[in-house]
C-alpha positions in Angstrom: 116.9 240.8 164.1 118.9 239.6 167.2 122.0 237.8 166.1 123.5 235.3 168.7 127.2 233.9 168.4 128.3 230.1 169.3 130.1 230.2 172.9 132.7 228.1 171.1 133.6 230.4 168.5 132.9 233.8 170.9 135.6 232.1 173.3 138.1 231.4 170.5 137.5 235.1 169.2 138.0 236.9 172.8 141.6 234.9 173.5 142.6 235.7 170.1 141.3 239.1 170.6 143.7 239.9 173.5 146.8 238.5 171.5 145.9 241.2 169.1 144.4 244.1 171.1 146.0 246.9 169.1 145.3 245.3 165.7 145.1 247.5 162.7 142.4 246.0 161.0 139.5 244.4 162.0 137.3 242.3 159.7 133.8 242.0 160.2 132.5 238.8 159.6 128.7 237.1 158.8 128.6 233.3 159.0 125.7 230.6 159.6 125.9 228.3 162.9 126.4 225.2 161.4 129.4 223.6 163.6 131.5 222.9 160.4 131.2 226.2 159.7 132.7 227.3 162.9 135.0 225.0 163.5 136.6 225.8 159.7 136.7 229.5 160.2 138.5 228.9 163.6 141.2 227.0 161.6 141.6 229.3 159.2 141.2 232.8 160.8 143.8 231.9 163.8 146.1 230.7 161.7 145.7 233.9 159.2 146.5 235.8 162.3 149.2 234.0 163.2 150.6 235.2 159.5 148.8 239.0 160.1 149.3 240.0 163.5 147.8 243.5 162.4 144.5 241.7 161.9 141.8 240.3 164.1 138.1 239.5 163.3 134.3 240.3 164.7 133.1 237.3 163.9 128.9 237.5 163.8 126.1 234.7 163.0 123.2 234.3 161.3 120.1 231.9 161.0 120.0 229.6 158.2 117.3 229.0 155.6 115.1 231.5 154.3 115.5 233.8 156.9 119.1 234.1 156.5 118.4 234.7 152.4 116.7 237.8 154.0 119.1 238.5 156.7 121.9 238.7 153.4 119.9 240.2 150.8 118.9 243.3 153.3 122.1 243.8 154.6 123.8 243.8 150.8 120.5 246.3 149.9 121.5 248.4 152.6 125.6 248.3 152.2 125.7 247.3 155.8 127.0 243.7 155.1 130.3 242.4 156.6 133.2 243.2 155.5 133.6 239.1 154.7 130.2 236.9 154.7 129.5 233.0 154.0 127.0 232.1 151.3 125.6 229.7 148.6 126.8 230.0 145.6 124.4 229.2 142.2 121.3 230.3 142.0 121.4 231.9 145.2 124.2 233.8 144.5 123.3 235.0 141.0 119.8 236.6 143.1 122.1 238.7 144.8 123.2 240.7 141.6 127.1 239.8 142.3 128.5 242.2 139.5 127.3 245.1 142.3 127.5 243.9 145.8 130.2 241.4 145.5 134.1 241.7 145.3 136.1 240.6 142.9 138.1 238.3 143.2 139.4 236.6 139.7 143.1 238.4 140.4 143.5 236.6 143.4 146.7 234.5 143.2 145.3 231.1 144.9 142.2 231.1 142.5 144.2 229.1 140.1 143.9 226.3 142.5 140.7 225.8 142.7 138.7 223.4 141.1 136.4 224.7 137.6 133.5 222.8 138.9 133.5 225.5 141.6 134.3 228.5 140.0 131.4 228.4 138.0 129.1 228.4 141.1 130.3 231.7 142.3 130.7 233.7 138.5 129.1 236.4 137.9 127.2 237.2 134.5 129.9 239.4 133.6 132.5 236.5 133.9 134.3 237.3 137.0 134.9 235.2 139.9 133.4 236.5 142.9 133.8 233.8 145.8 136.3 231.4 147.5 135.1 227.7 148.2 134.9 227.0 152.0 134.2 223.3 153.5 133.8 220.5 151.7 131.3 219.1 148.7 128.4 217.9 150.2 126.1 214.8 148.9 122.4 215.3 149.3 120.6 212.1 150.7 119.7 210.0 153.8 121.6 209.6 156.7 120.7 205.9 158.6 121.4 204.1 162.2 123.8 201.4 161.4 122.7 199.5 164.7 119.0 199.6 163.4 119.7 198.6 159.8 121.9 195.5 161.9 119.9 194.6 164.2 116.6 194.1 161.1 118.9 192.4 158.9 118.5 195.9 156.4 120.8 197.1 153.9 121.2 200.6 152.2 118.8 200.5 149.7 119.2 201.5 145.9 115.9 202.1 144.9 113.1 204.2 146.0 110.7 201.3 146.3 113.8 199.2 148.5 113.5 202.3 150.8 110.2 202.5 151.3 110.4 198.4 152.0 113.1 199.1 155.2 110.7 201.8 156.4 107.7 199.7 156.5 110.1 196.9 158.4 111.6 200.0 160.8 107.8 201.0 161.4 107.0 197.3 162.2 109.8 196.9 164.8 107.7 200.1 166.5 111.1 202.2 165.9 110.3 206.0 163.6 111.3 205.3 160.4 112.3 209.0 159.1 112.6 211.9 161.2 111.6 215.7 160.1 112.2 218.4 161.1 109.7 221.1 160.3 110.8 223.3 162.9 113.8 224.2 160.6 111.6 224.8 157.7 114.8 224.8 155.1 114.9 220.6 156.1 111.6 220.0 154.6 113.4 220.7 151.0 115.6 217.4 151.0 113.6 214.7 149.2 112.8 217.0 146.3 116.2 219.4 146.2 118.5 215.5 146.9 116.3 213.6 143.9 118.0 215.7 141.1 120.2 212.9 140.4 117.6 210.8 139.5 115.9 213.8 137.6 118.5 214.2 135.3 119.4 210.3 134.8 116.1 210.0 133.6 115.5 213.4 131.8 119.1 214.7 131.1 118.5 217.6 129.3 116.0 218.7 132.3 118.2 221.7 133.3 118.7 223.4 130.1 115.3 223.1 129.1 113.8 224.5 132.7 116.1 227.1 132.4 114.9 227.9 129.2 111.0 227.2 130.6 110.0 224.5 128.4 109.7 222.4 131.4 107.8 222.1 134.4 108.0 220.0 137.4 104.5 219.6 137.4 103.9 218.1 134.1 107.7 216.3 134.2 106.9 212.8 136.2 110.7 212.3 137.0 111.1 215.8 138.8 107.6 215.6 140.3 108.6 212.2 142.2 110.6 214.1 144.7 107.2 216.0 146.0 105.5 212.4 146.0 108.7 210.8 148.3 107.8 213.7 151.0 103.7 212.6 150.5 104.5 209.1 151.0 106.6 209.1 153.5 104.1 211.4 155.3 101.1 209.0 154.5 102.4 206.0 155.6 102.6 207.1 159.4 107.0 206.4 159.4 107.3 210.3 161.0 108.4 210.8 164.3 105.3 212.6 166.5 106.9 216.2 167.0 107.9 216.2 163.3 106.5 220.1 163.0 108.3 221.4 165.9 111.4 219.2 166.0 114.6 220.8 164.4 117.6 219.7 162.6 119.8 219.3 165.4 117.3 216.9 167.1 117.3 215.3 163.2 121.0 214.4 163.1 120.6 213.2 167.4 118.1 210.8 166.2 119.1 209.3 163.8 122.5 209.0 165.5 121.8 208.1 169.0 119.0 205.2 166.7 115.4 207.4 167.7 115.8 207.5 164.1 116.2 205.0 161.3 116.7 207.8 158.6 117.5 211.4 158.3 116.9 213.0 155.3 120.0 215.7 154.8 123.3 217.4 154.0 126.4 215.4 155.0 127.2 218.8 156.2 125.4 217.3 159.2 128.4 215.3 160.5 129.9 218.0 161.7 126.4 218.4 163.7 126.8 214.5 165.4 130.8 215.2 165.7 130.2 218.2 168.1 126.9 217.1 170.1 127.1 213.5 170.2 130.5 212.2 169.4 129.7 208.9 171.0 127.3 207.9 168.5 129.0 209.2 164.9 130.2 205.4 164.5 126.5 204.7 164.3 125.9 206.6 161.6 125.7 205.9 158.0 124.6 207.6 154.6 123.4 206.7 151.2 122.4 208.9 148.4 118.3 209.6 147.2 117.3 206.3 146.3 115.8 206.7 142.5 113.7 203.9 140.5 116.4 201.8 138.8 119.1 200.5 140.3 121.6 200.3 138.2 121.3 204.3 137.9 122.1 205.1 141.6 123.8 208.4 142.2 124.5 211.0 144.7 123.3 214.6 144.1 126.0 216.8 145.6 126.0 220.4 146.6 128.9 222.8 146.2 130.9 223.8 149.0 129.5 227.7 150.5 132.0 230.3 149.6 133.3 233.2 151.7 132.6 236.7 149.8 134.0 240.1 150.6 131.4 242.9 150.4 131.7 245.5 147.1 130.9 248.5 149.3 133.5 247.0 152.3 135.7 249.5 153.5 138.9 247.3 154.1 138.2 245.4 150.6 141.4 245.2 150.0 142.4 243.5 153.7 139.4 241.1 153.0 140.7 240.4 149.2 144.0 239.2 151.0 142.0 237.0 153.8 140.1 235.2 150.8 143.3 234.6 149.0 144.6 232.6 152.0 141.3 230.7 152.7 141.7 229.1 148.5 145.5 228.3 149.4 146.3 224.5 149.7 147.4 225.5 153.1 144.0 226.8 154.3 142.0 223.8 152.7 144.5 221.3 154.6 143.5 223.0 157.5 140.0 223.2 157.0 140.3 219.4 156.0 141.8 218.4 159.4 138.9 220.8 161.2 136.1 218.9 159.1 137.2 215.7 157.5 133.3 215.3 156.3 133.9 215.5 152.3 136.0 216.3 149.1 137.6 219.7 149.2 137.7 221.6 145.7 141.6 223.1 146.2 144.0 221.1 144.2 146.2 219.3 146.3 144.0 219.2 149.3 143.5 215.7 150.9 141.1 214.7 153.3 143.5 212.6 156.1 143.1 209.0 156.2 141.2 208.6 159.6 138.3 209.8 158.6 134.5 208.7 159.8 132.9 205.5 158.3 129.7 208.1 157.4 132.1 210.8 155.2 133.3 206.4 153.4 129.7 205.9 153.0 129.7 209.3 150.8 133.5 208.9 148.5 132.8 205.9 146.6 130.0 208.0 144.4 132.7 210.8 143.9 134.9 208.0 142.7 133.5 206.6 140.2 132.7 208.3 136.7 129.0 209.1 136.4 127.9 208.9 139.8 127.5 212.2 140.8 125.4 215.3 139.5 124.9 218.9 141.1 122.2 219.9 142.7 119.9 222.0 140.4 120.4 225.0 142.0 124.5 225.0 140.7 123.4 224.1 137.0 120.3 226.8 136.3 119.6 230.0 138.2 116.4 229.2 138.6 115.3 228.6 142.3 112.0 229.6 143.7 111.9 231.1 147.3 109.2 229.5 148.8 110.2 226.0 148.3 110.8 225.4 151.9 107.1 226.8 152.5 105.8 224.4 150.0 107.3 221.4 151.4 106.5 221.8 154.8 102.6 222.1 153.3 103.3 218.4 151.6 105.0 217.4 154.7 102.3 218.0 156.9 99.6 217.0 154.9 97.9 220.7 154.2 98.9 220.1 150.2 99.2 217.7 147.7 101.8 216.7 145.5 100.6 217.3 142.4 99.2 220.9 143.5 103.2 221.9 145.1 104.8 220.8 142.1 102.5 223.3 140.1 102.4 226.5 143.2 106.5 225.6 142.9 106.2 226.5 139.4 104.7 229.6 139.8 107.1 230.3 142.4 110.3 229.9 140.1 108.5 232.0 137.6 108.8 235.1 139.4 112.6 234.7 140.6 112.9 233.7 136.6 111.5 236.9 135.5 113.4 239.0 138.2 116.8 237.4 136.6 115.6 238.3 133.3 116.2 234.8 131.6 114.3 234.8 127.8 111.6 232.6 127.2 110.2 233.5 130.9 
């Protein structure tokens, strides 16, 4: 598969490529092309060299979704991953078998700094921490035009039907209520993957109890509502026309520049708006999933990606002493600087004070006891691979509700049964 690099980062890479032209190591690297991503890693790796003349980096991207699953699961199968590589941590991360194709990293001195909650994200079953948290938390939700939502009197809603009640008033003003973006098929996951707050408000012991298959989201109404949001939304005609070929760049332009009312995503796509259309990132807004009671309203939140080094990497050692610097305080207050779009898990680290009204719409749930809960996929290991295939079927109209929720679980049970979890 072709890989292609961002211009920005390529052009960062060759000048600090020439300061360091007889460099004694070189570090491969495998990141995605989200502009956070990029714009973190620039912080961090120039100001590593700074510290390591003797080190440069080949810095390499990859597609997102599941294609880039693929892209990191061959290349680990094959021992020709990078020497350092960006990745999900949970479920995600325990399908990669860590405990063989991941470094180790529990000795590392900065690892005391970072936050539990994250640790546990990237641990392998043999107890050993295996990855370094880089960027922010992210909240799962809806991103909104703050100029549309004035200009129709609306307010961020804190119910699912409230939601549905600003679409209907969006459609009516002959504005798209929701943009999709099949295009990038991992997008159609948001309204199922960004309701597990409200799952587990309603049905807290829903994690243990999937994990342990006693549970299905087919015959569990609270999990099953998040495959009826993307059926309703799809029914009621709020979609914008290309919605199967669009992708999530043109989501986050949308519903920045107001084509868009709503946006269903990752607040990781700020950094998107703050690097192609600056102009409008006061225009944008966020609120979390919307769920059915209102007094119960709560952000599902996502774990940071963590930087790995590669078991069978030749300079594992080098890369061990790269990932120590990227979990110091120092690294995170750079990162936070870079990317000012959420909580960092490094004790210490600070977001500064200027930061976007969008990343103010997000704090107030970490803030307060109660109103956050991780996304599924960071408390089981159970994580089918075709969800993004299913919900572009819903999406689109080609399946039902009720029949994804069940092919789903079919799905999970074979990832289940590849993990080796009992009662599966």
């Amino acid at each position: 598969m072709r890989m292609t690099k961002c211009s920005i980062l390529a052009a960062t890479m060759m000048s600090l490529a020439a300061s360091v032209a007889h460099a004694d190591v070189t570090l491969s690297v495998l990141i995605d092309t989200n502009p956070e991503t990029i714009a973190s890693f620039d912080a961090v790796s120039k100001a590593y060299m700074e510290k390591h003349p003797d080190v440069s980096f080949d810095v390499e991207q990859r597609a997102g979704g599941s294609e880039g699953d693929n892209i990191i699961k061959t290349r680990l199968a094959t021992g020709e991953m990078a020497d350092v590589f960006l990745y999900n941590g949970g479920s995600l991360f325990q399908a990669l078998k860590p405990q063989e194709t991941i470094a180790d990293l529990s000795d590392l001195p900065s690892e005391a700094g970072i936050l539990d909650s994250f640790k546990k994200v990237v641990t392998s079953p043999d107890g050993h921490v295996r990855g370094m948290p880089f960027g922010p938390a992210m909240g799962g939700g809806i991103f909104y035009n703050r100029k549309i939502y004035a200009d129709l009197g609306l307010t961020p809603p804190k119910t699912w039907a409230e939601f549905m009640a600003n679409n209907e008033k969006v459609k009516a003003a002959g504005k798209v209520a929701v943009a999709q973006t099949y295009g990038d098929t991992w997008t159609s996951q948001i309204f199922v993957l960004a309701d597990y707050y409200n799952v587990q408000a309603e049905v807290p012991s829903f994690a243990d109890d999937y994990t342990a298959n006693k549970v299905k989201y087919a015959t569990t109404p609270a999990a099953m509502r998040g495959f009826e949001h993307l059926e309703e939304v799809a029914k009621a005609g709020f979609l914008n026309a290309d919605f199967g070929a669009a992708k999530f760049d043109d989501g986050m332009r949308m519903v920045a520049t107001g084509e868009a009312a709503h946006y269903p995503n990752l607040t990781f796509g700020i950094g998107n708006v703050q690097q192609n259309v600056p102009d409008s990132l006061k225009d944008l807004g966020f609120f979390a999933q919307p769920g059915t009671d209102a007094s119960k309203n709560g952000l599902t939140v996502w774990m940071p990606s963590a930087l790995y080094a590669s078991a069978k990497s030749e300079n594992v050692a080098e890369a061990k002493k790269f990932l120590d610097f990227v979990g110091s305080k120092e690294a995170c207050d750079l990162m936070a600087k870079a990317v000012p779009s959420g909580p960092y898990l490094v004790k210490g680290c600070e977001l500064p004070k200027d930061i976007p009204a969008v990343v103010s719409d997000m704090l107030p749930y970490f803030e307060t006891e109660g109103r956050t809960a991780p996304a599924l996929e960071f408390v089981s290991p159970v994580k089918g691979p075709a969800l993004e295939q299913i919900t572009v079927e819903v999406g689109t109209g080609i399946r039902s509700a009720k029949d994804a929720a069940a092919l789903y679980d079919q799905d999970v049970e074979k990832q289940a049964k590849q993990l080796g979890l009992p009662n599966w």
